[in-house]
C-alpha positions in Angstrom: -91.2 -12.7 -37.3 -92.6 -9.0 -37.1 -91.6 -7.6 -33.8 -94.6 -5.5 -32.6 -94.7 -2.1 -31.4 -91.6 -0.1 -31.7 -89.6 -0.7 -34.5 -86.9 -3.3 -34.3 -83.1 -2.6 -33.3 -79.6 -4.3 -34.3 -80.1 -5.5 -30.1 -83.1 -7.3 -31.7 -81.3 -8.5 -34.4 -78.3 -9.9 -32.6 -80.6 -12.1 -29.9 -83.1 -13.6 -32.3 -79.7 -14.6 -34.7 -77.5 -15.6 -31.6 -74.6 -13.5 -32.5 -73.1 -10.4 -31.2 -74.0 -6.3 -32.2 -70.6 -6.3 -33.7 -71.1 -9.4 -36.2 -74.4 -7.8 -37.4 -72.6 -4.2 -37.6 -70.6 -6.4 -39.9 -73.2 -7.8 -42.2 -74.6 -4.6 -42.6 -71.6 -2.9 -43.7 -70.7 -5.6 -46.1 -67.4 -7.1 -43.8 -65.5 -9.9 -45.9 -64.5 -10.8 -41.9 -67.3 -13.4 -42.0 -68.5 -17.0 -42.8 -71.3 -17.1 -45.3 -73.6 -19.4 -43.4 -73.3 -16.5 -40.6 -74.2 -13.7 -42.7 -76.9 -15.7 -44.3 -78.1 -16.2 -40.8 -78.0 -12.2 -39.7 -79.3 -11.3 -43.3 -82.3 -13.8 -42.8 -83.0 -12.2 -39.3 -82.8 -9.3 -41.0 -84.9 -9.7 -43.7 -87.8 -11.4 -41.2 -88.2 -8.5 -38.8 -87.5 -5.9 -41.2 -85.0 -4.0 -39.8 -83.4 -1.0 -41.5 -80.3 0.5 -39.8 -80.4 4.1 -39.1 -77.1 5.6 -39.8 -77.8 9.0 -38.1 -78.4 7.3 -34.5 -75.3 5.1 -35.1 -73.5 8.2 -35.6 -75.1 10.2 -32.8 -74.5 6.6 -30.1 -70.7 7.1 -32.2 -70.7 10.7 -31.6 -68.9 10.0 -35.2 -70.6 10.2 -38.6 -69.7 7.8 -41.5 -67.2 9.9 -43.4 -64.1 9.3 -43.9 -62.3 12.7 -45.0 -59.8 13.0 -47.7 -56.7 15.7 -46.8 -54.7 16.7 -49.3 -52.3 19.1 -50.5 -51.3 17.5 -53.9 -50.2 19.1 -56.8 -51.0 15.8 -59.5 -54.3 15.7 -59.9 -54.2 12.7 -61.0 -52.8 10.7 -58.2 -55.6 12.6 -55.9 -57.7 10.9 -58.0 -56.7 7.3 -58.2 -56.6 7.4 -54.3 -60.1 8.4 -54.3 -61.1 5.3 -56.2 -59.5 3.1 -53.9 -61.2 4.4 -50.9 -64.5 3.9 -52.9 -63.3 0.4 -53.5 -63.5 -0.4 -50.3 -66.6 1.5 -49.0 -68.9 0.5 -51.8 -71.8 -1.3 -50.6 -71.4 0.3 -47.0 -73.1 2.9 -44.6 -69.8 4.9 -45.4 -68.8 8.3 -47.6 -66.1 10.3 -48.6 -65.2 14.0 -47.8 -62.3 15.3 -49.9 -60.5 18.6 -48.3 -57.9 20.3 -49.9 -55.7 22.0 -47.8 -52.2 24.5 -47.7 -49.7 23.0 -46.4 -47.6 26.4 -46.2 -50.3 28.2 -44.3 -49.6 28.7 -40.7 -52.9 28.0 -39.5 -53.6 24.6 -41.5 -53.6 22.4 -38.3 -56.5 24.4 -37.0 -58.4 24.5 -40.0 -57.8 21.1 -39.8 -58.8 20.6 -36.3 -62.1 23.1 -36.9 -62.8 20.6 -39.8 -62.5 17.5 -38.0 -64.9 18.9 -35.2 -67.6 20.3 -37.5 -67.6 17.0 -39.8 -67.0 14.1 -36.6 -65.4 12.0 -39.4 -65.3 8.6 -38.8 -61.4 8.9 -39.6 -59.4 10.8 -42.2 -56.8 9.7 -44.7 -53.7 11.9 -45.3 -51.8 12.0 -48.7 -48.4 13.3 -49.2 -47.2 15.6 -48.2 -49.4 16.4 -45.5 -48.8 12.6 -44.5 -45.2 13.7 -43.6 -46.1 16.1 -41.3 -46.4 14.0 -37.2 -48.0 16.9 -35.4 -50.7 16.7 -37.7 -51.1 12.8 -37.1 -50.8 13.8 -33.4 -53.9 16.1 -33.8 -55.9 13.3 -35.3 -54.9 10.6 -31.8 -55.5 13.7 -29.2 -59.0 14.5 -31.3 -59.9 10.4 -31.1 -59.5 10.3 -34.9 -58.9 7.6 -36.8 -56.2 8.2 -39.0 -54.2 6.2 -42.4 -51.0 8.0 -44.1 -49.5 7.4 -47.2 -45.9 7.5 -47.8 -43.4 6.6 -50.0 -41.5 5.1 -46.3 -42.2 4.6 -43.2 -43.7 6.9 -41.7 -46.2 5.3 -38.4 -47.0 1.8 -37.2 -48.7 -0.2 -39.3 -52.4 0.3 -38.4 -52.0 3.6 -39.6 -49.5 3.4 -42.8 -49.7 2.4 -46.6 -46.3 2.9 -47.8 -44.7 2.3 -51.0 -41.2 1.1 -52.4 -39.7 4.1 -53.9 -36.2 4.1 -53.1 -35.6 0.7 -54.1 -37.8 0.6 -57.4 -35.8 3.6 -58.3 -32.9 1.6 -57.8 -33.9 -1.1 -60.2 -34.7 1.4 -62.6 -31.5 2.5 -63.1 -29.9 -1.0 -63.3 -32.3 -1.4 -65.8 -30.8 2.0 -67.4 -27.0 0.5 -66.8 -27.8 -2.4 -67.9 -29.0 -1.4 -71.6 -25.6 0.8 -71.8 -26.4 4.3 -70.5 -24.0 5.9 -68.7 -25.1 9.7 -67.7 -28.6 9.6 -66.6 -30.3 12.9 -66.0 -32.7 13.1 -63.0 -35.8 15.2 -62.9 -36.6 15.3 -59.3 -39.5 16.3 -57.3 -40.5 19.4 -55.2 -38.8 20.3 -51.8 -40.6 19.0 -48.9 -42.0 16.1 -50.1 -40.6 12.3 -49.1 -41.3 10.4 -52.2 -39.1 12.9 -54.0 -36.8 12.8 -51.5 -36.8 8.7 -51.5 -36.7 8.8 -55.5 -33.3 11.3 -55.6 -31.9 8.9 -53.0 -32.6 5.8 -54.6 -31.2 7.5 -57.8 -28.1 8.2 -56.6 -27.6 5.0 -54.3 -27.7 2.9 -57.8 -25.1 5.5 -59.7 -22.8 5.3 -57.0 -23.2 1.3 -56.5 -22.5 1.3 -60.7 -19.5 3.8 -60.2 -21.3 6.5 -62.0 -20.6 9.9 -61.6 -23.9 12.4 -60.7 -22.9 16.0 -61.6 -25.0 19.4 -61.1 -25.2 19.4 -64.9 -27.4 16.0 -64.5 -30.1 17.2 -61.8 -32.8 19.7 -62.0 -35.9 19.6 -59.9 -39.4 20.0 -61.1 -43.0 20.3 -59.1 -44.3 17.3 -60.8 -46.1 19.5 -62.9 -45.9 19.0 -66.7 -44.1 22.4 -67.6 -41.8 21.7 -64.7 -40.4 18.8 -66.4 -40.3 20.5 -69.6 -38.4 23.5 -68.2 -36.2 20.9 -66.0 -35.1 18.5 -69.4 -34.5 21.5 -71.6 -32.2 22.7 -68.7 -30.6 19.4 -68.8 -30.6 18.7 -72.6 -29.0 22.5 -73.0 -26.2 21.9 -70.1 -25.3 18.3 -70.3 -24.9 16.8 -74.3 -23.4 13.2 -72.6 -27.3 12.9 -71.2 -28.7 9.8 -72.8 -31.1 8.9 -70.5 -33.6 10.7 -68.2 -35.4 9.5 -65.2 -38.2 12.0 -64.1 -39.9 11.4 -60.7 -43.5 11.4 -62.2 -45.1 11.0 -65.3 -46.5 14.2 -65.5 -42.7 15.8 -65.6 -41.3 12.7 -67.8 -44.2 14.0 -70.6 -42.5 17.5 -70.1 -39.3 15.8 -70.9 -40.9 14.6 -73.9 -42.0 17.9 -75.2 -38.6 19.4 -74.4 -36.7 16.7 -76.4 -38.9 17.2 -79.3 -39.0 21.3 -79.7 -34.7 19.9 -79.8 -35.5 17.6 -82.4 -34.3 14.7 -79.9 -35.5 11.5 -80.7 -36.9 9.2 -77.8 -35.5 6.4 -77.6 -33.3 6.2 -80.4 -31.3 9.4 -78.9 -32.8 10.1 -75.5 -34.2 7.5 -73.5 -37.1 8.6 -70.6 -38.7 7.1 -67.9 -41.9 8.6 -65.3 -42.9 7.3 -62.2 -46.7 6.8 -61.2 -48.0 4.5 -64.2 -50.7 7.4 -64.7 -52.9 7.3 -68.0 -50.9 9.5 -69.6 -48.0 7.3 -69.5 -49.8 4.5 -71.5 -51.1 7.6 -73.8 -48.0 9.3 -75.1 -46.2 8.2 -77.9 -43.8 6.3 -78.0 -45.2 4.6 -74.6 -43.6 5.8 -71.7 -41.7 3.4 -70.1 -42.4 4.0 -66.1 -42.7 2.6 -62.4 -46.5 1.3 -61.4 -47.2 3.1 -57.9 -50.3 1.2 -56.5 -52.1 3.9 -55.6 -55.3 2.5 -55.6 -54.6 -0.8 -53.8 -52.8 1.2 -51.2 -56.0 3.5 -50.9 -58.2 0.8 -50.4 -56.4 -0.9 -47.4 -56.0 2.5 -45.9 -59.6 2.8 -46.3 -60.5 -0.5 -45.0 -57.9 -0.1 -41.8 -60.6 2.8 -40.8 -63.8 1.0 -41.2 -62.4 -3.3 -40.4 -59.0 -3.1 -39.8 -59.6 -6.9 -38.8 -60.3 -7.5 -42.4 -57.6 -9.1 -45.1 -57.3 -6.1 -47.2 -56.7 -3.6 -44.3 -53.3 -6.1 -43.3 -51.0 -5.0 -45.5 -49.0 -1.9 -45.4 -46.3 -1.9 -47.6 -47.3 -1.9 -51.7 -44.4 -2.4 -54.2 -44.4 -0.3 -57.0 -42.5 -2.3 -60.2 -40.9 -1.0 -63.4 -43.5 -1.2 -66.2 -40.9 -1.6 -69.5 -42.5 -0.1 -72.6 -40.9 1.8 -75.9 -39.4 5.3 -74.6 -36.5 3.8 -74.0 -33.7 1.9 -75.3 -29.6 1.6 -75.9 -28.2 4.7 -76.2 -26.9 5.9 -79.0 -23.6 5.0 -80.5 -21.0 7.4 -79.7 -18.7 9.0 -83.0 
């Protein structure tokens, strides 16, 4: 079924298979929207008039290229990451790439270098991490600039089409039932930076379950960290030194709870048998450490690929959800405390 002449178009395409531009747009870029016999059908067509999509018209008819940007301004590396293969998840097999850009959140001028960025690049759509997520008048640039847009938060922060949020406040809460419950009693908190939600939802979720158990929180229990290892060892050895009724520490990412670690063992502290500890994230290093870090299992990647997939077929299944629950993940840093003299 050669076509003669010039060569053939998705228009072409679309008559000979009896379907629309938008259903073989769909085949091409590997949509789990459609019934196999269909795509069998367009991929036949295909096949038979040897048609080859040319991504750099699409783009120019699109006035958008196929990238989706990645803007961040995220101090764990390792959650930067794990995002990054969920959007790869989800874009494998497709016309589509991925443009990471770090960016300063502090600096004064990062919505225009932002805004310069999106014009020179005509991204398909961007997604925002924390805690550039957080901030509306950059999701505002991305609507009044026509692009797409997904944030990630740790609540909720847009409508659905353009969130992926997490539990955090709640599966904070069941952490520290699961604390109470085993016998602790003063929990030390290792919270995150200043300006970003998910610490923010953390420290509240902390708190809402001490006060539902009728557990005091002094100053002498909090110090806050940059979810940066020698944060969380410079935040527990300011605990451990200041509060001795400390039997337990929850740290608002793995990263700081490893800190915690190393503090309690320059003190000779054992973990769990006299200090019990638990991360957030679920990160490689929690599985790693020894003893295993007990720690809450933040779906980053799952999360990543809907966000991704509400960009390039937001009709599809995994672009519906928006809310991911993280869950406690129970392993051997923590246990009873110890039994008082």
């Amino acid at each position: 079924m050669a076509m003669s002449g010039s060569s053939p178009t998705i228009n072409d395409v679309a008559r000979i298979a009896g379907v629309s531009k938008k259903t073989v747009s769909r085949v091409i870029n590997r949509s789990p929207l459609l019934k196999e016999a269909t795509r069998e059908k367009v991929e036949k067509v295909i096949a038979e008039l040897g048609y080859t999509p040319n991504p750099q018209a699409r783009a120019l008819a699109l006035r958008r290229n196929f990238l989706l940007g990645l803007l961040h301004d995220n101090p764990n590396a390792q959650t930067v990451l794990n995002f990054q293969e969920g959007v790869l998840d989800a874009i494998r097999d497709t016309e589509f790439a991925l443009v990471v850009r770090p960016v300063d959140r502090r600096s004064p001028d990062m919505l225009e270098d932002i805004r310069n960025f999106l014009e020179v690049q005509r991204l398909y759509g961007v997604l925002l991490l924390p805690p550039i997520s957080e901030n509306d008048e950059l999701a505002e640039l991305c609507r009044d600039m026509g692009c797409g847009y997904v944030r990630m938060g740790s609540a909720a922060l847009d409508t659905s089409e353009h969130l992926v949020q997490s539990n955090d406040r709640e599966v904070v809460e069941s952490v520290i039932d699961y604390l109470v419950e085993l016998g602790h009693r003063r929990i030390g908190l290792i919270e995150g930076p200043s300006g970003f939600r998910s610490a923010a939802e953390r420290r509240e979720g902390f708190r809402a379950a001490m006060k539902r158990h009728g557990l005091e929180v002094p100053e002498t229990a909090v110090a806050q960290g940059n979810y940066r290892f020698d944060s969380g060892v410079e935040a527990a050895n300011k605990l451990l030194q200041g509060d001795t009724q400390i039997t337990a520490l929850f740290a608002s990412n793995d990263e700081m709870a490893a800190g915690a670690y190393h503090a309690a063992r320059e003190k000779g502290i054992a973990v769990p048998g006299q200090l019990s500890i638990v991360g957030f994230d679920n990160s490689p290093i929690a599985a790693h450490i020894w003893p295993p870090m007990t720690t809450v299992s933040w779906p980053i990647r799952e999360m990543a690929k809907s966000a991704a997939l509400k960009l390039i077929d937001p009709g599809s299944d995994g672009a519906k959800p928006s809310t991911f629950p993280a869950r406690l993940v129970t392993r051997d840093s923590v246990g009873p405390p110890p039994p008082t003299t």
